[in-house]
C-alpha positions as CSV (number, residue, x, y, z in Angstrom):
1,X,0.0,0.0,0.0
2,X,1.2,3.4,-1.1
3,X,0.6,6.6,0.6
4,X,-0.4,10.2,-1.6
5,X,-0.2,13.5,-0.1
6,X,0.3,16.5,-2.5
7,X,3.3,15.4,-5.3
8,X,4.3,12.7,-2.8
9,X,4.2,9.4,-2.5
10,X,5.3,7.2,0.1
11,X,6.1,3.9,-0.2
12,X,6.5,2.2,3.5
13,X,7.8,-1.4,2.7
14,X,10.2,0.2,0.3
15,X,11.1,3.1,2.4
16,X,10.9,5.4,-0.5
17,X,9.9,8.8,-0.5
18,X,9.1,10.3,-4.2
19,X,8.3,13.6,-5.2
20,X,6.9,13.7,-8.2
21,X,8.2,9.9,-9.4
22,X,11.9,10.8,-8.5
23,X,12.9,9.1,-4.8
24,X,14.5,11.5,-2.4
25,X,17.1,10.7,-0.1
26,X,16.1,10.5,3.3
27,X,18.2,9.5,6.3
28,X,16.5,6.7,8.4
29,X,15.3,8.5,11.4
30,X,13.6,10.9,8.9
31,X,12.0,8.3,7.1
32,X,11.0,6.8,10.4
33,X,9.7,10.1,12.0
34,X,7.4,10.9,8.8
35,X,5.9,7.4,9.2
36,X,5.4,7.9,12.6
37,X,3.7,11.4,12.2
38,X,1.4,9.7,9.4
39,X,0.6,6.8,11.1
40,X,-0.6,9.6,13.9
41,X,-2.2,11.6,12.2
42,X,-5.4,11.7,14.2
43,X,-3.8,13.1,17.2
44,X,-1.1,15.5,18.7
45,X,2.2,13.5,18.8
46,X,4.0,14.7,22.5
47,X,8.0,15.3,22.3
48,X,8.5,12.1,24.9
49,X,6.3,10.0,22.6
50,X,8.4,10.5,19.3
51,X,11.7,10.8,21.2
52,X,10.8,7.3,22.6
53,X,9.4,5.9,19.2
54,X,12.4,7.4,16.9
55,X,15.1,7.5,18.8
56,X,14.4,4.1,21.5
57,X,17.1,3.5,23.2
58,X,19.2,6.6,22.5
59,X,19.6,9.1,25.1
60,X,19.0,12.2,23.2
61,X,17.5,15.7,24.2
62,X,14.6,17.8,22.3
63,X,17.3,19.5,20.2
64,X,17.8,16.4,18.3
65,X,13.6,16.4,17.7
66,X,13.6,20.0,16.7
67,X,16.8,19.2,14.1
68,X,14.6,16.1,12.8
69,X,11.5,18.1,12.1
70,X,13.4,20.9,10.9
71,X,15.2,18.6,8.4
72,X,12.0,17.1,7.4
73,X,10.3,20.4,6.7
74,X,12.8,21.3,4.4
75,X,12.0,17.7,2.2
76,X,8.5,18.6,2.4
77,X,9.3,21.8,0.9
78,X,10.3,20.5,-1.9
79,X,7.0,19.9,-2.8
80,X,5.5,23.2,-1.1
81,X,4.0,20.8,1.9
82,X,6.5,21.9,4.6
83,X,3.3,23.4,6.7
84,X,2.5,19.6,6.8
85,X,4.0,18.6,10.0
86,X,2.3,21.6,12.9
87,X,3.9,22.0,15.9
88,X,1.6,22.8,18.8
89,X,3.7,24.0,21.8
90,X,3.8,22.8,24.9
91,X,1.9,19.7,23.5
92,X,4.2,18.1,20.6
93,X,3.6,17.7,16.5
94,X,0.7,16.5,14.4
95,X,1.0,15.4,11.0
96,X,-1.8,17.7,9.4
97,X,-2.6,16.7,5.4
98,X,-5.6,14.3,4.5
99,X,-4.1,11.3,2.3
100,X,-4.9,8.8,-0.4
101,X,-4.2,5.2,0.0
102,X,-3.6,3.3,-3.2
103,X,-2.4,0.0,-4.2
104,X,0.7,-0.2,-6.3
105,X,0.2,-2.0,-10.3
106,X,2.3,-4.9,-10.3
107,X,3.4,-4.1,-13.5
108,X,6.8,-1.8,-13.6
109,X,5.4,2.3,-13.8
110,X,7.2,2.1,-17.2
111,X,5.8,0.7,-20.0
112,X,4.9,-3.5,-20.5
113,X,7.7,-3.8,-22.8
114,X,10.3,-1.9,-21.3
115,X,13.4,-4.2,-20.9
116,X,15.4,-4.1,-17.6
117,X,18.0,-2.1,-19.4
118,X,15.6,0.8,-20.4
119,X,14.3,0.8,-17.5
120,X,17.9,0.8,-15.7
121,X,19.2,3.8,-18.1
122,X,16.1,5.9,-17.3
123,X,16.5,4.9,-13.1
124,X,20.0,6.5,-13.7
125,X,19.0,9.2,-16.1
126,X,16.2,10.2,-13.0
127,X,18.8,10.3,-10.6
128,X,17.2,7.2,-8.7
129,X,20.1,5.3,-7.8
130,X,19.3,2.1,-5.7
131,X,16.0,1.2,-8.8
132,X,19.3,2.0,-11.0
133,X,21.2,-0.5,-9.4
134,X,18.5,-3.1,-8.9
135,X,17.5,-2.5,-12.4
136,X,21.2,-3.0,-14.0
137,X,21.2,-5.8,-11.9
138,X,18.4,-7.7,-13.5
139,X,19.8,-6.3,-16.9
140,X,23.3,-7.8,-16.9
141,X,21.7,-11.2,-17.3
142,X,19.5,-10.5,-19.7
143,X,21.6,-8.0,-22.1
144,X,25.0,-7.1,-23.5
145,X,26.1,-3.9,-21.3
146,X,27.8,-1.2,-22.9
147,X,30.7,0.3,-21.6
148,X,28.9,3.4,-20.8
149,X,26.0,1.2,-18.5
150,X,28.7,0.0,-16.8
151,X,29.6,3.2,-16.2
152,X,26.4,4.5,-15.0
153,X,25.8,1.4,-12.7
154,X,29.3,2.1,-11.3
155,X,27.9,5.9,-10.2
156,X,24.5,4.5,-9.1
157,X,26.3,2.1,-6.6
158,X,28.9,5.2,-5.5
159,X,25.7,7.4,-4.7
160,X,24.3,4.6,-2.8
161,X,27.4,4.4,-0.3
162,X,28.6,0.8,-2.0
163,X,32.0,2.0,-3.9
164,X,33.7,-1.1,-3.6
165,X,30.7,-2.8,-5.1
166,X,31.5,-0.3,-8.1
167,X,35.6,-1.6,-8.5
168,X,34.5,-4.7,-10.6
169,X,32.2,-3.1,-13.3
170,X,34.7,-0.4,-13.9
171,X,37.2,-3.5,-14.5
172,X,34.9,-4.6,-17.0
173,X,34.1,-1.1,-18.5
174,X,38.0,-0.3,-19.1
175,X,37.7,-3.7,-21.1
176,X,34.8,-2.4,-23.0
177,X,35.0,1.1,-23.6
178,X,38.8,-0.4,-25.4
179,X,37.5,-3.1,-27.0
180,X,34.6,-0.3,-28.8
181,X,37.9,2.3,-29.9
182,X,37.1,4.5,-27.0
183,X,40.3,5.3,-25.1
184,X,39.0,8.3,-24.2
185,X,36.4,6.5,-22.1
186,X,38.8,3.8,-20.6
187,X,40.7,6.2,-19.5
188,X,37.8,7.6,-17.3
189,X,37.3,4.5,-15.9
190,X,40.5,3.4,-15.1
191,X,40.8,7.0,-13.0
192,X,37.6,6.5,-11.3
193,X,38.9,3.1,-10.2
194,X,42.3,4.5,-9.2
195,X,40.1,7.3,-7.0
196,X,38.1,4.2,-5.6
197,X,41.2,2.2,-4.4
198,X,43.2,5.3,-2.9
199,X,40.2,6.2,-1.0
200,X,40.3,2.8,0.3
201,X,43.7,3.2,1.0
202,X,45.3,0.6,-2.0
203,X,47.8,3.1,-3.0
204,X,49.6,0.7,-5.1
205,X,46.5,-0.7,-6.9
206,X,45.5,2.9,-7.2
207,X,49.2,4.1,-8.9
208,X,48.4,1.2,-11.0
209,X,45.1,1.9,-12.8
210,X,46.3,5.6,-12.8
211,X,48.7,4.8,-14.9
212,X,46.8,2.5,-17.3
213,X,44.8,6.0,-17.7
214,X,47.7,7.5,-18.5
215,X,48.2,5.2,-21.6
216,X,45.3,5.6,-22.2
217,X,44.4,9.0,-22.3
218,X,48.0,9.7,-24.7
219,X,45.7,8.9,-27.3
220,X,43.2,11.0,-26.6
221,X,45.1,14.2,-25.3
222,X,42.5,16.7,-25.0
223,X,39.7,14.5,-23.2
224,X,38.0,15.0,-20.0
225,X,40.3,11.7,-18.4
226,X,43.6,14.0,-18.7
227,X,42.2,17.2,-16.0
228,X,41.2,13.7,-14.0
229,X,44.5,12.5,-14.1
230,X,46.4,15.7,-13.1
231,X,43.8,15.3,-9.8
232,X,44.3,12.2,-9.2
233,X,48.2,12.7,-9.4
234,X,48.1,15.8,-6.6
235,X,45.9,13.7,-4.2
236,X,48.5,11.2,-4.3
237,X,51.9,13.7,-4.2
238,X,49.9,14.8,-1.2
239,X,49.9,11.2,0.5
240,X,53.0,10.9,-0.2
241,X,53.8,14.0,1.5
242,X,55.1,16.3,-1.6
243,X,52.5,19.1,-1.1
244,X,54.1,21.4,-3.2
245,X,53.7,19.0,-5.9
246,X,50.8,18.4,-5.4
247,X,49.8,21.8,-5.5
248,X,51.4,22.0,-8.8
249,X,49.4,19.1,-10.2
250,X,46.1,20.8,-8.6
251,X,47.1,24.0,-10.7
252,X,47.3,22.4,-13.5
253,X,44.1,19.9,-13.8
254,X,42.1,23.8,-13.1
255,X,43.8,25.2,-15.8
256,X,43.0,22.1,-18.0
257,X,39.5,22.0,-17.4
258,X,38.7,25.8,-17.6
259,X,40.8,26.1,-20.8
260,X,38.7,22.8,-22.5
261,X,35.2,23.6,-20.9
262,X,35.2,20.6,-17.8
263,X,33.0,22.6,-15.5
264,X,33.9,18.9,-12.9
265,X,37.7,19.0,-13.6
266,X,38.1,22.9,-13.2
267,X,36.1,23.2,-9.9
268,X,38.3,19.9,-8.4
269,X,41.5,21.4,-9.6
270,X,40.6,24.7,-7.9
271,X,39.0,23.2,-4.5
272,X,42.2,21.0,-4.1
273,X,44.6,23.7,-5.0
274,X,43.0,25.8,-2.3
275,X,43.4,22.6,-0.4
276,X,47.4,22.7,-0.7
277,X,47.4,26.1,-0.7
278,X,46.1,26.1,3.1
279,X,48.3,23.4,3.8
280,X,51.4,25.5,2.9
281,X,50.3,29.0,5.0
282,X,48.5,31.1,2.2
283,X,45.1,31.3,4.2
284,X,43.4,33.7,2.0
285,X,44.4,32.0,-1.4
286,X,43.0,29.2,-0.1
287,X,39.8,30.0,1.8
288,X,39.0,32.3,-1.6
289,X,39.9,29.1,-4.2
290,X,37.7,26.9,-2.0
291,X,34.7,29.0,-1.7
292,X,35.4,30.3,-5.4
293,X,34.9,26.2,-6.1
294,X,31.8,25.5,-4.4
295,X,30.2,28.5,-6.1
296,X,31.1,27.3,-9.3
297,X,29.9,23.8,-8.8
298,X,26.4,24.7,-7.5
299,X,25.9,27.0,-9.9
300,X,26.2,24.3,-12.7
301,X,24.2,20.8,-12.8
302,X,27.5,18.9,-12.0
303,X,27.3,15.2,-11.1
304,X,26.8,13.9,-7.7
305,X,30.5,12.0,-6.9
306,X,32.3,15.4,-7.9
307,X,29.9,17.4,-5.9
308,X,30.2,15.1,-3.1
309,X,33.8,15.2,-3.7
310,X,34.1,19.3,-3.3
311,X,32.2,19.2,-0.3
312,X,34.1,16.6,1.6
313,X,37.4,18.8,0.5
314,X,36.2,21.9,1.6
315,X,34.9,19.8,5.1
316,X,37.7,18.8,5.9
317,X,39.6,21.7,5.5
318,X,37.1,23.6,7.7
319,X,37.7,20.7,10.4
320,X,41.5,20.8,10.8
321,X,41.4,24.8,10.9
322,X,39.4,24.7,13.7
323,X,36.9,26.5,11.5
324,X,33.6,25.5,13.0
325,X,31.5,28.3,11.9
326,X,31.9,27.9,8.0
327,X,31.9,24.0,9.1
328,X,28.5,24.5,10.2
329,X,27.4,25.9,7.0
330,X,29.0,23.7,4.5
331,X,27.8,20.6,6.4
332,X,24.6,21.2,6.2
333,X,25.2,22.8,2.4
334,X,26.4,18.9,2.0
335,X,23.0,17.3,3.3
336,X,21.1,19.5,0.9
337,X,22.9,18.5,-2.4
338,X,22.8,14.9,-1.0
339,X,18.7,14.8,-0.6
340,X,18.9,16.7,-3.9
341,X,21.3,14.6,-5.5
342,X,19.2,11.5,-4.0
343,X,22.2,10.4,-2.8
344,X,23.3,8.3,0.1
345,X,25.0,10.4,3.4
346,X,28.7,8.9,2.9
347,X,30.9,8.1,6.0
348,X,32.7,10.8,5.7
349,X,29.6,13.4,5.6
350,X,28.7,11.5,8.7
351,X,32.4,11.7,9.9
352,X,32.4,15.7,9.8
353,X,28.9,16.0,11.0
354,X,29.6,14.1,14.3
355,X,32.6,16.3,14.9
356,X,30.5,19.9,14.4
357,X,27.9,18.3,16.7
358,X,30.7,17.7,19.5
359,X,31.7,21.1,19.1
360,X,28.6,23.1,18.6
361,X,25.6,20.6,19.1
362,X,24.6,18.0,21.4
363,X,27.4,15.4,22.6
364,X,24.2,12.0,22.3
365,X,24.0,13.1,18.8
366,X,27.7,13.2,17.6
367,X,27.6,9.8,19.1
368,X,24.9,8.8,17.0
369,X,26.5,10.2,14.2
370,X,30.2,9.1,15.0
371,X,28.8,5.5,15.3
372,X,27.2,5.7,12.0
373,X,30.1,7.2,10.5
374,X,32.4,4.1,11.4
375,X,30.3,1.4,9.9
376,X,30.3,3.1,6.4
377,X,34.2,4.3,6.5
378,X,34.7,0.8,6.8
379,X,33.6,-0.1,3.1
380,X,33.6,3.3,1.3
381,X,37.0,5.2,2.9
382,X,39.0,3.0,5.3
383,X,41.7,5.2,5.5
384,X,39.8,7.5,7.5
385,X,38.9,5.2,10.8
386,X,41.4,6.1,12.8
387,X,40.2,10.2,12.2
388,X,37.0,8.3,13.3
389,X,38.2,7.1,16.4
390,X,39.9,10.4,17.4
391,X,36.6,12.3,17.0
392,X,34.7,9.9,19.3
393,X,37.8,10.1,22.1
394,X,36.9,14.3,21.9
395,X,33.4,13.8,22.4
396,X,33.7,11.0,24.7
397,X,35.6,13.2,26.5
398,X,33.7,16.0,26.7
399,X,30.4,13.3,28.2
400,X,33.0,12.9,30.7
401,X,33.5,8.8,30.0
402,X,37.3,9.4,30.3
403,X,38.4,5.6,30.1
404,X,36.5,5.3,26.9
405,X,37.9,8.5,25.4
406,X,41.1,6.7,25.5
407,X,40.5,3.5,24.4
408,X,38.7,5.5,21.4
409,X,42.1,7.7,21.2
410,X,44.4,4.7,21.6
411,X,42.4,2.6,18.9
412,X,42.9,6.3,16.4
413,X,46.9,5.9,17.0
414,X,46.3,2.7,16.3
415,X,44.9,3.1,12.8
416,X,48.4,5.1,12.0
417,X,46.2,8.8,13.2
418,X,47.2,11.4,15.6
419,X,44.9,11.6,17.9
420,X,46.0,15.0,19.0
421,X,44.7,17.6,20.3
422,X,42.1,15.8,21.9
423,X,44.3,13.0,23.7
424,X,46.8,15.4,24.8
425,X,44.2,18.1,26.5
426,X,42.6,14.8,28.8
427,X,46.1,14.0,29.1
428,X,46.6,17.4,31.0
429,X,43.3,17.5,32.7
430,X,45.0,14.4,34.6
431,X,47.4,16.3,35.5
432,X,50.2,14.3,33.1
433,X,51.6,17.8,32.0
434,X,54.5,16.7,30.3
435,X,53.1,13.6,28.1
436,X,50.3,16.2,27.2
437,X,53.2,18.5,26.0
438,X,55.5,16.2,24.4
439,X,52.4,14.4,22.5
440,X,51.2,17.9,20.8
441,X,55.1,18.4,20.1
442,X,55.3,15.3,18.3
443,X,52.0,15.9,16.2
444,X,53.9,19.0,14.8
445,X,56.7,16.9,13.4
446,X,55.8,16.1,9.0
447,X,54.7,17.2,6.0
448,X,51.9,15.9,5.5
449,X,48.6,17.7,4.6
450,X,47.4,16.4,7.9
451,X,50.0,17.4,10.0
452,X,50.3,21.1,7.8
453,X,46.7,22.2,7.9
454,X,46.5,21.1,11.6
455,X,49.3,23.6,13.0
456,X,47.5,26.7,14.2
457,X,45.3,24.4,15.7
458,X,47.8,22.2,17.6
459,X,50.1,25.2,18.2
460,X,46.9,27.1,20.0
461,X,46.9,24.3,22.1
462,X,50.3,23.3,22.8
463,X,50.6,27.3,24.3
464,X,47.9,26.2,26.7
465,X,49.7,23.1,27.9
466,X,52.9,24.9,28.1
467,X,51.4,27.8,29.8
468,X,49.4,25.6,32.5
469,X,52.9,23.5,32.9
470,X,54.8,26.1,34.0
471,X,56.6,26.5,30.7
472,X,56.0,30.1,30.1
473,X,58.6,31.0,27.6
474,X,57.5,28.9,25.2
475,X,54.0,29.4,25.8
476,X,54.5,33.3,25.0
477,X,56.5,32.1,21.7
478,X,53.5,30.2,20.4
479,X,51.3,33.3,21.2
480,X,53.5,35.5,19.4
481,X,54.4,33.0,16.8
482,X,50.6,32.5,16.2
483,X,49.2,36.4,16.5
484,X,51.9,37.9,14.1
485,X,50.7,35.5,11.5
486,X,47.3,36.6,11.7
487,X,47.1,36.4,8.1
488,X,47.5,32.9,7.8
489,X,45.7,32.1,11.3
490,X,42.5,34.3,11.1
491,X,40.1,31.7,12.6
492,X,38.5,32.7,16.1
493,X,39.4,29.1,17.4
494,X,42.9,29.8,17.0
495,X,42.3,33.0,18.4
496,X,40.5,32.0,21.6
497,X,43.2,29.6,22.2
498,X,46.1,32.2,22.3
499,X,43.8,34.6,24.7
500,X,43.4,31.2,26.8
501,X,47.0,30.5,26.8
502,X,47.3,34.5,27.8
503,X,45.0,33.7,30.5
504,X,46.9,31.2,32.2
505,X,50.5,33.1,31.9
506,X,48.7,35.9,33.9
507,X,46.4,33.9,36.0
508,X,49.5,34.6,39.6
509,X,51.0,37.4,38.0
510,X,47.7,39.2,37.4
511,X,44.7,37.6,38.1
512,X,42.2,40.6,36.8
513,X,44.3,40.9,33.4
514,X,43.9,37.2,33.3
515,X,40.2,37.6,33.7
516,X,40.3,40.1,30.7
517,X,42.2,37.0,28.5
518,X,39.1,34.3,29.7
519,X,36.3,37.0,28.8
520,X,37.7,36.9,25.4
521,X,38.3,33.5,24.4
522,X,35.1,32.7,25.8
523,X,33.5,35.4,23.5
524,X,35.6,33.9,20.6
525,X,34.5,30.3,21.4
526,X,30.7,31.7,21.4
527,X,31.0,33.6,18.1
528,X,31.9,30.3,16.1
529,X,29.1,28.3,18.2
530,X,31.5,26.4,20.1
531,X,29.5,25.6,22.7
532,X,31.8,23.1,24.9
533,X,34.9,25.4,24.7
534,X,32.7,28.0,25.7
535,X,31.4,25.9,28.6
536,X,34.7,25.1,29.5
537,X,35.4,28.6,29.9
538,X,32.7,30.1,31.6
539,X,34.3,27.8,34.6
540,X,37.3,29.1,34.2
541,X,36.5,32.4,34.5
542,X,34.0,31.6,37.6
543,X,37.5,29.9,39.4
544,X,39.1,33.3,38.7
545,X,36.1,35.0,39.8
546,X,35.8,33.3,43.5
547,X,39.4,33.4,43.7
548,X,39.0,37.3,43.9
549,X,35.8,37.3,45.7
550,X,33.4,38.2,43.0
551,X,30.9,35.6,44.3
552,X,27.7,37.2,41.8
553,X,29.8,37.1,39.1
554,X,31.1,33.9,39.7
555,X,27.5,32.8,40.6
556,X,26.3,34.2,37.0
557,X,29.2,32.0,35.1
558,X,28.2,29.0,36.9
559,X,24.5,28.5,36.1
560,X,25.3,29.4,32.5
561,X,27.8,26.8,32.2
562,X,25.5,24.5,34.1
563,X,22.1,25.2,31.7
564,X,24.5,24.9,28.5
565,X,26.0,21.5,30.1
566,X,23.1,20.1,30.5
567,X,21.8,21.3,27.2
568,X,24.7,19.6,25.2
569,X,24.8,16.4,27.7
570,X,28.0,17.2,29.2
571,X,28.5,15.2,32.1
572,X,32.0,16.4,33.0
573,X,31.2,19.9,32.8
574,X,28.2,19.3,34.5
575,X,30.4,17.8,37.5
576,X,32.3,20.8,37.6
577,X,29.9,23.4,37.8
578,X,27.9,22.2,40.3
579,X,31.2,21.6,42.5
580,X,31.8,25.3,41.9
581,X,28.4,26.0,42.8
582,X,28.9,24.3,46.3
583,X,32.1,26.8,46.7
């Protein structure tokens, strides 16, 4: 039995959503919520009832309700039927549209005599990737594929989060597109499948089909697979720790695609060079490439893998920089063009998600998140577990379950990932000053793109450990160091960490001035929404505060840090205030 409200259509044992006949891409406790809300739809659903029915099991707060109905009113608008879900406060949500009930034909919605294969290429024409997949499926036994189906199978499986599901057809449509006199093609192919394995971390099986492009694409030397191969080659000089060369390869494959009309090509080269760009210290160059990218993109139809691809660049970048702010926007500017796109959340969406949400959201739902970010790195981006791990040590951390932070932390070093600066600041809330120093020194040693983009971060915090163990020289080194570069280090994170670090060096010395330095990080730490650090601050400043008798103001700090602890579900914090409180 199908559901019919307005241009949609839901489809409950499929779990299908269409607006329209095209399926949109929903994640599950969406999907779930709507049912719910229709299945409800006599009565006034209260907060505890969906929380209980959605989310059973999880410990999360109202904030994670609101984000879900918020998220769902933006599908719905789609179709102009966002006023279809009414919230009645104080009492909960009602699901307010009359529906018709219908029973699905048997028959395929295309015509009788459709074959599996038209019915496959129009699935992937429509941008609905798992009928795509099943279609192509059903096709492959029954027809001759073309090296180009093969090709759009390949994509349908990569938008439904099954990459490695994808590595076998491309093998097959390298053979074909070469066997048809279309190097041009195989050459395409064979980079996609080098893209696949390096993202799975086979460097060597992906330097291998990377260079059966190559070969193939010298006789074609103008087609789309060269400005793909100049990418591919900085992605891996950047591995490989050559970021200067891979910079220069990045150059190039923009200048290739805006000088033969590949809108894809042109906005990778230019989102990766800004990528490189901010690994080597020009900040503005890169922050003004990367935006300049992601306009470009979503101003033209590009496909889903390279729009995917931009945002998970530009992501990540935000992430190391401590950016959280612009984070913010561009992850949820990523779930948009995925429920456009129809496209499944990849791991690594889920990855920078869960890690915004421990900074700026509530610490249950970064769990939630960080959880389901592990069990789709494992198939689609392996490589990026350990990165995994380290973000559920920091927001273990902050829930105050210490032991599991670092068995999280110890499984990311593990993986081959620094786990820094998490693992060093619980380090030095132990009171192990000098392993918390020496571990963010370490993390500063490479070239990597990692370890590059990461520095004003880890330096910020490295001037806090060294200024809370007693090493003061080098604490005001790093401050300097870090605010007469403010060019390169513009980002309030970084900022609030120097006027933290300032803090301590004059918390004896000067306690008032001291108070000055908290006042401002915490300002800083609210301005990019981090609501933790900001936490975490307000008890600094209410330690200062009783230390030189201002008991109101102290007083003031404290319940603020303790509404916005228990907001965000953090335990520790939590602790802490209310033993402050007591003083």
């Amino acid at each position: 039995m199908t559901l019919k409200f307005g241009p949609f259509e839901l489809d409950e044992p499929r779990r299908a959503l269409l607006l329209q006949g095209r399926e949109l891409s929903l994640q599950p406790r969406i999907f779930d919520l709507l049912i719910y809300l229709i299945n409800a739809r006599t009565r006034v659903v209260s907060k505890d009832e969906l929380l209980d029915a959605v989310w059973g099991g999880v410990t999360v707060t109202d904030n994670s309700l609101q984000r879900a109905i918020s998220t769902l009113r933006t599908i719905l608008r789609e179709g102009g039927m966002e006023s279809a879900v009414r919230n009645f406060p104080r009492n909960g949500y009602r699901f307010c549209v009359e529906l018709d009930e219908r029973t699905p034909s048997p028959q395929s919605e295309l015509a009788p005599d459709a074959s599996s294969l038209s019915a496959a290429r129009q699935a992937a024409a429509e941008r609905r990737w798992q009928d795509a997949v099943a279609q192509y499926e059903q096709a492959d036994g029954e027809a001759s594929l073309t090296g180009e189906d093969l090709d759009r199978w390949s994509l349908a499986l990569q938008c439904v989060g099954k990459p490695s599901d994808a590595i076998p057809l491309l093998v097959r449509a390298v053979a074909e597109h070469t066997k048809a006199g279309r190097p041009d093609l195989a050459a395409t192919s064979a980079v996609t499948l080098s893209t696949i394995h390096g993202e799975r971390g086979e460097m060597a099986v992906s330097k291998g089909w990377l260079a059966r492009g190559q070969d193939l694409a010298a006789d074609a030397p103008d087609c789309r697979a060269i400005g793909q191969i100049l990418w591919m080659e900085s992605r891996i000089a950047a591995v490989e720790a050559h970021p200067h060369e891979a910079l220069r390869k990045a150059d190039a494959a923009y200048k290739f695609g805006r000088d033969h009309g590949y809108i894809e090509i042109e906005s990778l080269g230019l989102m990766y060079r800004g990528f490189f760009q901010l690994s080597l210290g020009d900040t503005d160059s890169g922050l003004a490439d990367q935006d300049h990218a992601a306009a470009l993109a979503l101003s033209r139809n590009i496909d889903p893998l390279t729009g995917g691809t931009l945002y998970c660049n530009i992501l990540w970048a935000c992430r190391t920089f401590g950016d959280w702010a612009r984070a913010n926007q561009w992850t949820l500017g990523y779930q948009q063009f995925c429920s456009k796109s129809r496209m499944e959340f990849a791991g690594s969406c889920q990855l920078h998600r869960a890690e915004v949400l421990g900074i700026q959201g509530t610490l249950a739902d970064a769990v939630e998140h960080i959880s389901d970010a592990l069990s789709r790195l494992t198939g689609d981006a392996p490589w990026a577990v350990g990165d995994a791990y380290r973000v559920l040590g920091d927001i273990r951390s902050a829930m105050g379950d210490e032991d599991e932070a670092l068995v999280a932390y110890e499984r990311s070093y593990a993986l081959g990932w620094d786990p820094q600066p998490g693992h060093a600041m619980l380090l030095l809330e132990r009171g192990h000053f000098d392993a918390a120093y020496l571990s963010l020194e370490r993390s500063l040693i490479g070239e990597s793109w990692w370890t590059l983009q990461r520095q004003g971060i880890l330096l910020g915090h490295l001037a806090v450990v060294a200024a809370r163990s007693g090493k003061h020289e080098r604490a005001r080194a790093i401050v300097d160091d870090l605010t007469g570069q403010a060019h390169r280090w513009p980002m309030a994170s970084i900022r609030a960490l120097t006027n933290e670090a300032c803090g301590y060096l004059e918390y004896k010395r000067d306690p008032k001035k001291a108070l000055d330095y908290f006042h401002l990080s915490r300002q800083l730490w609210t301005s990019v929404d981090s609501h933790i650090n900001a936490t975490r601050l307000r008890l600094r400043l209410a330690e200062l505060q009783l230390r030189l008798g201002d008991k109101t103001g102290a007083a003031h700090e404290i319940r603020a840090a303790m509404a916005a602890a228990k907001e965000h579900g953090a335990k520790k914090l939590l602790k802490q205030a209310s033993a402050l409180l007591a003083a």
